[in-house]
C-alpha positions as CSV (number, residue, x, y, z in Angstrom):
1,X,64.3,62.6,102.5
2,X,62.3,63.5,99.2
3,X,58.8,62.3,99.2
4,X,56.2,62.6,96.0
5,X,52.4,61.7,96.8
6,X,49.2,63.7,95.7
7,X,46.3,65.3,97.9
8,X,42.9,64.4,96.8
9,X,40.4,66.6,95.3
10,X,38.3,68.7,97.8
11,X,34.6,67.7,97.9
12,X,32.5,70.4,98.0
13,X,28.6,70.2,99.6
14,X,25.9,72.2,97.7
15,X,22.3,72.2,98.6
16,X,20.9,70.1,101.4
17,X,24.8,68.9,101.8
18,X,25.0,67.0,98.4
19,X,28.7,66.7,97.9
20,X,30.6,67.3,94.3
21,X,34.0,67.9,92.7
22,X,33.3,70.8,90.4
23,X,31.3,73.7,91.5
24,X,29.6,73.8,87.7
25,X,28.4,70.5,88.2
26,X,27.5,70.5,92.1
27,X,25.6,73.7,91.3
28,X,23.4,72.1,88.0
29,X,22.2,68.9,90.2
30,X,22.0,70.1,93.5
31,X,21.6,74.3,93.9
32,X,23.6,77.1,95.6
33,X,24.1,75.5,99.6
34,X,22.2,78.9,101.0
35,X,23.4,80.6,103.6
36,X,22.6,84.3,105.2
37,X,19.1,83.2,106.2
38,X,18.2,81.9,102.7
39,X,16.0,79.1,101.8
40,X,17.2,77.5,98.8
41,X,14.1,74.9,98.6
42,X,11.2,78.0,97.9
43,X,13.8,79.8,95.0
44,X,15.2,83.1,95.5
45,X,14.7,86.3,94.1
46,X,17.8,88.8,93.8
47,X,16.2,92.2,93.2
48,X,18.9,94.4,91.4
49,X,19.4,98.3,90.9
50,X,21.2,99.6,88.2
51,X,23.2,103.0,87.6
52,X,23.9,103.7,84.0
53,X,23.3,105.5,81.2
54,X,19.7,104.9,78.7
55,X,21.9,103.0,76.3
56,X,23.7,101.0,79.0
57,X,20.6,99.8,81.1
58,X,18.9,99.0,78.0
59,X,21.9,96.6,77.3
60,X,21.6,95.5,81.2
61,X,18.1,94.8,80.4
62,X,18.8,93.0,77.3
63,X,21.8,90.8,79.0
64,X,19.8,89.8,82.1
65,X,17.3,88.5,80.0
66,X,19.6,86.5,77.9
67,X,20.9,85.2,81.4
68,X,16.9,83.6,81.7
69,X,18.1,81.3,79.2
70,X,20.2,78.0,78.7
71,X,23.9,79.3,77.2
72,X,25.7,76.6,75.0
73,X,29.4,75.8,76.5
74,X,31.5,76.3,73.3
75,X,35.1,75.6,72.8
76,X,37.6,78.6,71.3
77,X,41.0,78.7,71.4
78,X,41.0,81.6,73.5
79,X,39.2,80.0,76.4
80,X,41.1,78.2,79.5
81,X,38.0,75.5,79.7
82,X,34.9,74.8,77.8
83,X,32.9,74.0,81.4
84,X,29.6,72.7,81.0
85,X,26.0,74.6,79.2
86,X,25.1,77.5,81.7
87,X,21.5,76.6,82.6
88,X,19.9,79.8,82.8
89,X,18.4,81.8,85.9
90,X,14.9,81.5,86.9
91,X,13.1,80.1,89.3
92,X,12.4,77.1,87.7
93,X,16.1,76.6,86.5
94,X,18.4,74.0,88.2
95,X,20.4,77.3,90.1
96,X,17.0,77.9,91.6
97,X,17.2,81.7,91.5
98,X,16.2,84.7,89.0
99,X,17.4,88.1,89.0
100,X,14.8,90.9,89.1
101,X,15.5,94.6,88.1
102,X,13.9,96.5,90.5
103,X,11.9,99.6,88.4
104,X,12.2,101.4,91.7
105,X,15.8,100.9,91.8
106,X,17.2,102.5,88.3
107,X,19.6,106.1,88.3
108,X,19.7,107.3,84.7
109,X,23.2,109.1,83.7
110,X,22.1,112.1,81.6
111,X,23.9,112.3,77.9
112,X,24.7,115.8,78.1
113,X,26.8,114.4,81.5
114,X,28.8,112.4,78.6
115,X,28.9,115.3,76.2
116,X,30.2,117.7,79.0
117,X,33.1,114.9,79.6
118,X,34.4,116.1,75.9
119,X,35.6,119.7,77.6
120,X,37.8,118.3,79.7
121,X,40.9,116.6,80.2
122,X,41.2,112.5,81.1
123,X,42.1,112.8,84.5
124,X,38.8,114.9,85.1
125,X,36.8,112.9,83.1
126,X,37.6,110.0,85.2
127,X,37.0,112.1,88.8
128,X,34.0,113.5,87.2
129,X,32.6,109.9,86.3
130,X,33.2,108.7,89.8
131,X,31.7,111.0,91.3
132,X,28.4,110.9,89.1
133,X,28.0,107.2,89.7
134,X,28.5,107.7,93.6
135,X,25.8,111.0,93.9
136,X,23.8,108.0,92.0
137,X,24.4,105.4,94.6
138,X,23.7,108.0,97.4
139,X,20.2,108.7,95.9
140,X,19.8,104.6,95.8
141,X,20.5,105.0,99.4
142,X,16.8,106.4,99.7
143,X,15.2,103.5,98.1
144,X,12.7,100.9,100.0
145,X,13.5,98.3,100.1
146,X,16.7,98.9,99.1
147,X,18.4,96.8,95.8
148,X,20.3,93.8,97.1
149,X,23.1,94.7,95.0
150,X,23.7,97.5,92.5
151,X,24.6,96.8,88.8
152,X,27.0,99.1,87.2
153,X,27.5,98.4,83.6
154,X,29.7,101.2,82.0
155,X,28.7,103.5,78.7
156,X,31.1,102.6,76.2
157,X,31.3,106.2,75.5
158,X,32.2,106.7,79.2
159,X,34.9,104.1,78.6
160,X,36.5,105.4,75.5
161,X,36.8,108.3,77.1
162,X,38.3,107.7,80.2
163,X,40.3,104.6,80.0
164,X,44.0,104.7,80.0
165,X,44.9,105.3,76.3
166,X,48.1,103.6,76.6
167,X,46.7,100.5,77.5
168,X,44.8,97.3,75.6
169,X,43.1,97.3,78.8
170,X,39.2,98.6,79.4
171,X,40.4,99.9,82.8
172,X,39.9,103.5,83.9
173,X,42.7,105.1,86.2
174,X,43.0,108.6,87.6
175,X,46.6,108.1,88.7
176,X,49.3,105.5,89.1
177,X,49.9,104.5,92.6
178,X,53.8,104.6,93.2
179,X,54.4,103.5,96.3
180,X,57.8,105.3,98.4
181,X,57.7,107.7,95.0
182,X,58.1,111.3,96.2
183,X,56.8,112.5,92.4
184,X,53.7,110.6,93.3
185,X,51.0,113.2,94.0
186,X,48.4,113.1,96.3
187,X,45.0,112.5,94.5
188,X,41.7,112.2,95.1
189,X,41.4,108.7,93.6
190,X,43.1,105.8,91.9
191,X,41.4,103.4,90.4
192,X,38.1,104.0,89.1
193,X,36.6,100.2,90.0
194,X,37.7,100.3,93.3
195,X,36.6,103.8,94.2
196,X,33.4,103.0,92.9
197,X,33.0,99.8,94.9
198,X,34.5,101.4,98.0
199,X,31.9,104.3,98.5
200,X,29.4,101.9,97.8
201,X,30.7,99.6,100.3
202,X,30.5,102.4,102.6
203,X,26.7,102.9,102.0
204,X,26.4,99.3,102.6
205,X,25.7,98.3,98.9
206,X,27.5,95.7,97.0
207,X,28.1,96.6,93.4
208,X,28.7,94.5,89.9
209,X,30.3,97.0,87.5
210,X,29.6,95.2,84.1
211,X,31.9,96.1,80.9
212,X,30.3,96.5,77.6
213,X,32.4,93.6,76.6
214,X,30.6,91.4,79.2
215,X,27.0,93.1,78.5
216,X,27.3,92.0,74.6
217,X,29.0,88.4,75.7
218,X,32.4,89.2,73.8
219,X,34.7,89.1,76.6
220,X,38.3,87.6,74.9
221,X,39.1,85.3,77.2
222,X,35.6,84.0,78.4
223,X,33.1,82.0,76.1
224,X,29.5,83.5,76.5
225,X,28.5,80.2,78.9
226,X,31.4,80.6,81.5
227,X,30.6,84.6,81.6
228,X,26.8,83.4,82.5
229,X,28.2,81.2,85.2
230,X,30.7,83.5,87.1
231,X,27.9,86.4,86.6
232,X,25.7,84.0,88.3
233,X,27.8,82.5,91.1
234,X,29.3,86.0,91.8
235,X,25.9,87.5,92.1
236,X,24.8,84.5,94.4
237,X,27.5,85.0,96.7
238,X,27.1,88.6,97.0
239,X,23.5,89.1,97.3
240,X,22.3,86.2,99.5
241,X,24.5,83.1,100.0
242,X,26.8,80.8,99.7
243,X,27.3,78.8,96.2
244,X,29.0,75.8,97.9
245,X,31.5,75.5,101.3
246,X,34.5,72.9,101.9
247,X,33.1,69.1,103.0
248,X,36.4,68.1,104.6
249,X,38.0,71.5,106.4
250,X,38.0,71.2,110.3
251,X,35.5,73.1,111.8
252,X,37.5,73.8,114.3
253,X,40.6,75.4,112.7
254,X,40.7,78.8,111.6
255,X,42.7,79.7,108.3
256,X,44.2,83.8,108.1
257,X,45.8,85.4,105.3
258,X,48.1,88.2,106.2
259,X,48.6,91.2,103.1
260,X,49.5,94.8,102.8
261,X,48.3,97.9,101.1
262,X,49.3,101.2,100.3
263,X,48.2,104.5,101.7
264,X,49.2,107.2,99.9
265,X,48.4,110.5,101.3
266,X,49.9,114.1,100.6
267,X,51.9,114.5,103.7
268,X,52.7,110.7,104.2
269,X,53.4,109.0,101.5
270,X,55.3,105.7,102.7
271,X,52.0,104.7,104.9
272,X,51.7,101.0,105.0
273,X,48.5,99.3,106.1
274,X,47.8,95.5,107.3
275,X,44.9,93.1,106.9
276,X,43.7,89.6,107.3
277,X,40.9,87.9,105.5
278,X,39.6,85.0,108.1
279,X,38.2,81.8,107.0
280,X,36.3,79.1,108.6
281,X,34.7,75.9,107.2
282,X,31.7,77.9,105.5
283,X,34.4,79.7,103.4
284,X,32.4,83.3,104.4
285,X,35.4,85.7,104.2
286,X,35.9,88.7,107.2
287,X,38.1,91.0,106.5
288,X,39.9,93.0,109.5
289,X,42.0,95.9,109.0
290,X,45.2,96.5,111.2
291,X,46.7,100.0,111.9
292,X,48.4,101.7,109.0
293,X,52.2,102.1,109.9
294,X,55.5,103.8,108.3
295,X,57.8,101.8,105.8
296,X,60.9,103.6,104.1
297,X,61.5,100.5,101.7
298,X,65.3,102.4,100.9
299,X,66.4,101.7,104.7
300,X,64.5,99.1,105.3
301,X,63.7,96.7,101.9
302,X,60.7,96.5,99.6
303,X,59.2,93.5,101.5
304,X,57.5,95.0,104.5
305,X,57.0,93.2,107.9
306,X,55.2,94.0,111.1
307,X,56.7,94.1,114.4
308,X,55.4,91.5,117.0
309,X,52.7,93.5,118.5
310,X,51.1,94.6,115.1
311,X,50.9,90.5,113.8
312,X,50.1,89.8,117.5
313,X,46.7,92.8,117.3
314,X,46.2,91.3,114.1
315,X,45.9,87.8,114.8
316,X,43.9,88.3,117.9
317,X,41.4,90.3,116.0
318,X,41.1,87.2,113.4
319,X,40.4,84.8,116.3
320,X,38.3,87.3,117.9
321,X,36.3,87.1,115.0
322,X,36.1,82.8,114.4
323,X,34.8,83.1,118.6
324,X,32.2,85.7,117.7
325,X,30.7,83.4,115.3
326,X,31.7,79.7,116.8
327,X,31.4,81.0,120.6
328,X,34.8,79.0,121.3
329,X,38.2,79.4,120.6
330,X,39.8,77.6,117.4
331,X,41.5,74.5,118.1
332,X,43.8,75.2,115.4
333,X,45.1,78.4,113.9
334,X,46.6,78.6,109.8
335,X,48.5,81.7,109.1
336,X,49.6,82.5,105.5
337,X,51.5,85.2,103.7
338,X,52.7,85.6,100.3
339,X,56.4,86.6,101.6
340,X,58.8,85.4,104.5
341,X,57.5,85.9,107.8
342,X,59.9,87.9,110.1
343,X,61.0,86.5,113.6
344,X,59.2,89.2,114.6
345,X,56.0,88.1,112.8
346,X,56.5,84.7,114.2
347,X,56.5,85.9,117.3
348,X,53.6,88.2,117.1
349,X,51.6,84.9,115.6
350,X,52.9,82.5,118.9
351,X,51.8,85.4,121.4
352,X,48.1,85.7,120.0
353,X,47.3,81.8,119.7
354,X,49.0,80.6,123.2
355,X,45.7,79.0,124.3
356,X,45.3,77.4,120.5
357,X,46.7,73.8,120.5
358,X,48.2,73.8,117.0
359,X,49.4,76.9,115.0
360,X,51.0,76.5,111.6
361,X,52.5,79.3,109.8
362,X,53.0,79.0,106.2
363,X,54.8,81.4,103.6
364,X,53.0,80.5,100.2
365,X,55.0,81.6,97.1
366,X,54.7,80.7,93.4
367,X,57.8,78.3,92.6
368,X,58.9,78.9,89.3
369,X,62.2,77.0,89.1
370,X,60.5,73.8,88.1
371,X,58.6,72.4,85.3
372,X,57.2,68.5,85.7
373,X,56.1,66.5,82.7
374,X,54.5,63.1,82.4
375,X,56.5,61.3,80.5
376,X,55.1,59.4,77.7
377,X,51.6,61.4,78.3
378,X,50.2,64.7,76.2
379,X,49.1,66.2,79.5
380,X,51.3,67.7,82.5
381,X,51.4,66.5,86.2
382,X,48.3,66.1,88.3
383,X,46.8,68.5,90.3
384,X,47.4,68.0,93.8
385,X,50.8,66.5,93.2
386,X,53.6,67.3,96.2
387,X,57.3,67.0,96.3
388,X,58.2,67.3,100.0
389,X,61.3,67.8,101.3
390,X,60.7,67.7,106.1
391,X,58.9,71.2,106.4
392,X,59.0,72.7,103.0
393,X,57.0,71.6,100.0
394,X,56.2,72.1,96.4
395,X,52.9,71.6,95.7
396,X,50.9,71.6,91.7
397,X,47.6,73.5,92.9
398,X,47.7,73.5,88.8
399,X,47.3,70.7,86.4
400,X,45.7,67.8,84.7
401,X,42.2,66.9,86.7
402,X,41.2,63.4,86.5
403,X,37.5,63.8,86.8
404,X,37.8,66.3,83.9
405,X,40.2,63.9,82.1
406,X,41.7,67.4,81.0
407,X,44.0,70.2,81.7
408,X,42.0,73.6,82.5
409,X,44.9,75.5,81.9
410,X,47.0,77.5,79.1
411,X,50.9,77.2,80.0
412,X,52.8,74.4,81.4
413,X,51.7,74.5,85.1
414,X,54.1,76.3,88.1
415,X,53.6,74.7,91.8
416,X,53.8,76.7,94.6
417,X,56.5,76.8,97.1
418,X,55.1,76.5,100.5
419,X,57.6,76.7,103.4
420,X,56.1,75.8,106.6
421,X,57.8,78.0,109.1
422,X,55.9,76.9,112.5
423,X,54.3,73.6,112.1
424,X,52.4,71.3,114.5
425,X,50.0,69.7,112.3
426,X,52.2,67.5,108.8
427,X,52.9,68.9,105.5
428,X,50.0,66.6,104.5
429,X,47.8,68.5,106.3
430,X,49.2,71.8,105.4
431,X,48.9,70.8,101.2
432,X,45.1,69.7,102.4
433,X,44.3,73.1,103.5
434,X,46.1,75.0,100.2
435,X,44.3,72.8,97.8
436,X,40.9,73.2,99.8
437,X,41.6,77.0,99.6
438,X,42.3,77.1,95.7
439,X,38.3,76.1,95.7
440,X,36.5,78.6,97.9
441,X,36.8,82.0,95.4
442,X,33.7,82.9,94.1
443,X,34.6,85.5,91.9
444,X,34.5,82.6,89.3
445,X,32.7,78.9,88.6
446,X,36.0,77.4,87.6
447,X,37.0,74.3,88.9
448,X,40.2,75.8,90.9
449,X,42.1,79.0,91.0
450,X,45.9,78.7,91.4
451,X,46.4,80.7,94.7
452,X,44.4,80.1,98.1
453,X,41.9,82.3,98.2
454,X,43.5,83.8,101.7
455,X,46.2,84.9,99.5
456,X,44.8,85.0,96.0
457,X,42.6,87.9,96.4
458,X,44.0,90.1,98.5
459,X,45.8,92.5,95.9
460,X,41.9,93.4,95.3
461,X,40.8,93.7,98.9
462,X,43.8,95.8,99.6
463,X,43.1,98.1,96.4
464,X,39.5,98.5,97.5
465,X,40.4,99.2,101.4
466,X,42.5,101.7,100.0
467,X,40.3,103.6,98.3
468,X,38.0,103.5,101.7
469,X,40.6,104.5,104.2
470,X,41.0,107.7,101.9
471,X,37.3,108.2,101.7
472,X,37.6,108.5,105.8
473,X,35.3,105.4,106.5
474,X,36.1,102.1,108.4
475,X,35.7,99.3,106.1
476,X,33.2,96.6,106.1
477,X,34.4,93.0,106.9
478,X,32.9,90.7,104.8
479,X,34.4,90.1,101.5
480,X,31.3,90.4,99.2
481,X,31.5,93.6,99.2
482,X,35.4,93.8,98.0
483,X,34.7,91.2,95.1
């Protein structure tokens, strides 16, 4: 039997537990909820480092203190969703924090280290850049105190001479990663983002690298208001706290998202790796690596699956890590994965969670055989919408939002396909937790992102692990510093 009915709109809580819908509005009247030891009732003070080049820390300089002040939300055609005026950071703002760059704190990139770049080819310019910015972060190392995060805005010089020609994109890449390829190489690194980020990671720093684009407020898709707010809630988040957690998740159920990563190495270059990125109530991320394992995709397919002791090592770890901080067990036990889980998989999830009471496992896919309309009415379905069919659902994580009596969004929305392949909770309950999920990624201010968060950024954790693994250090768990 077909059933339609809608999930409501998580509530968030914000400072002193003040609940609200939308994490733009929650944070102007209430504040960031804290977290990490932080009091948000004094104000906070984020002191910053910076690497960069004279020009590009003068246009740091320059950008944070444009950030001091209010930002007017402006519609353009190019943006997803006007949002609301960004308030400005500073102490005596309504975000009730300030960011400080720390004198002490600042690595200056020489300009004859840009004119040297000119001799040589891309691929070394890009190595070469890398490994200026990390002999930079090393030296930050030495600093006391030490900056609690590290801005990294990139010389457009540096950029337009290292970035993939080819491309519209502003990204720099070294090499292609071609996973099962025998032509692929081995190389030193891949992506110039993650690299970056990963050694600093590995020196316990967490890092902002800033575009020109964003430093002069001209990013294409994002209106200079909405670049002001996901500066300032990713900051937040990385530095000191929590912007906002879930009001309505189950403290006692822990959520898991299960992903893979490529290790590409010069003998072995079909190395698969595992992860899981647990999440609890408070929405703080842990990330837990599992042991990197063989995968011939010709024999054995492109999608790759663990046996039942890997998923069961796995899993435990995850629970291992919601008893560390709750000092019990979970009562009930979410795992989700972007593709089919295996029998094998299955199993590997029952063995780990037989003293759990309810375990639901969930494959989470983007649907895209369906498009739903409102008939009569300019704007499409409504978020949280489900068609449900026993185990299996479709759910709209995408769509019109009533208290924003508009549709954030640019194309006609696509639900996601979630088929529930252990379940001992309802589909109700497993639609809840998705929707609850699309709200807890603070890489951004929006109102939701498409994807739960224990799938939606894991093609970035995995990137940056990557880069790590092939440094030769262990990766940190929590998730701020992936971000």
């Amino acid at each position: 039997m077909v059933r339609i009915f809608r999930i409501d709109e998580p509530v968030l809580f914000f400072a002193n537990n003040n609940e609200c819908l939308d994490p733009q509005v929650g944070l102007l009247n209430f504040g960031p909820y804290g977290g990490r030891g932080v009091s948000t009732e004094k104000g906070i003070t984020i002191r910053v480092g910076v690497i960069g080049t004279t020009r590009s820390i003068t246009s740091t300089k320059l950008w944070l203190e444009r950030l001091k002040h209010r930002i007017v939300a402006k519609e353009t055609s190019s943006t997803e969703y006007k949002g609301i005026d960004f308030p400005g950071l500073n102490l005596d703002s309504s975000l009730g924090f300030e960011i400080v760059l720390d004198q002490n704190c600042i690595q200056r990139i020489e300009r004859k280290f840009i004119r040297d770049l000119r001799k040589l080819n891309r691929r070394e310019r890009v190595y070469n850049t890398a490994q200026e910015y990390c002999f930079k972060i090393d030296d930050l190392s030495e600093a006391h105190p030490r900056p609690d995060i590290i801005l990294l805005p990139i010389d457009d010089d540096i950029l337009k001479l290292s970035k993939e020609p080819s491309r519209r994109t502003d990204k720099i890449v070294y090499q292609r990663r071609e996973f099962g390829d025998p032509r692929t190489s081995f190389a030193p690194m891949f992506d110039f983002h993650n690299y970056v980020k990963a050694h600093a990671a590995l020196k316990g720093f967490v890092t902002q690298m800033l575009q020109p684009k964003t430093l002069m407020f001209a990013e294409s898709r994002q209106s200079p208001s909405i670049i002001g707010w996901n500066i300032a809630v990713g900051i937040y988040y990385k530095a000191t706290g929590i912007p906002w957690k879930l009001a309505d998740i189950d403290e006692e159920t822990c959520y898991v998202g299960v992903s893979f990563y490529n290790e590409i190495r010069e003998s072995i270059k079909t190395l698969r790796a595992s992860f899981a990125q647990v999440y609890m109530r408070t929405g703080e991320s842990q990330v837990i690596r599992g042991q990197p394992f063989e995968w011939d995709h010709k024999q054995r397919g492109r999608s790759v699956h663990l046996s039942s002791f890997q998923m069961k090592q796995l899993i435990e770890q995850a629970v291992k890590i919601y008893y560390n901080q709750r000092e019990s067990p979970p009562k009930r036990l979410v795992v989700h994965k972007s593709s089919n889980f295996s029998d094998e998989e299955i199993k590997g999830c029952r063995l780990a969670s037989e003293d759990i009471d309810e375990l639901d496992i969930v494959h989470v896919s983007e649907y895209v055989g369906l498009r739903s309309y409102h008939e009569k009415f300019d704007y499409p379905v409504v978020r949280g919408t489900v068609i449900s069919n026993s185990n299996d659902a479709i759910l709209f994580t995408t769509g019109y939002v009533p208290v924003l009596a508009t549709y954030p969004g640019p194309t006609v929305p696509r639900p996601l396909l979630l088929k529930c392949q252990n379940i001992d909770t309802s589909i109700e309950t497993i639609c809840s937790d998705i929707m609850s999920l699309t709200k807890l990624d603070w890489n951004t201010s929006t109102f939701y992102t498409k994807m739960p968060v224990t799938i939606g950024v894991a093609r970035k954790v995995g990137a940056v692990m990557a880069e790590m693994v092939a440094d030769g250090g262990e990766p940190p768990s929590s998730y701020r510093f992936y971000m």
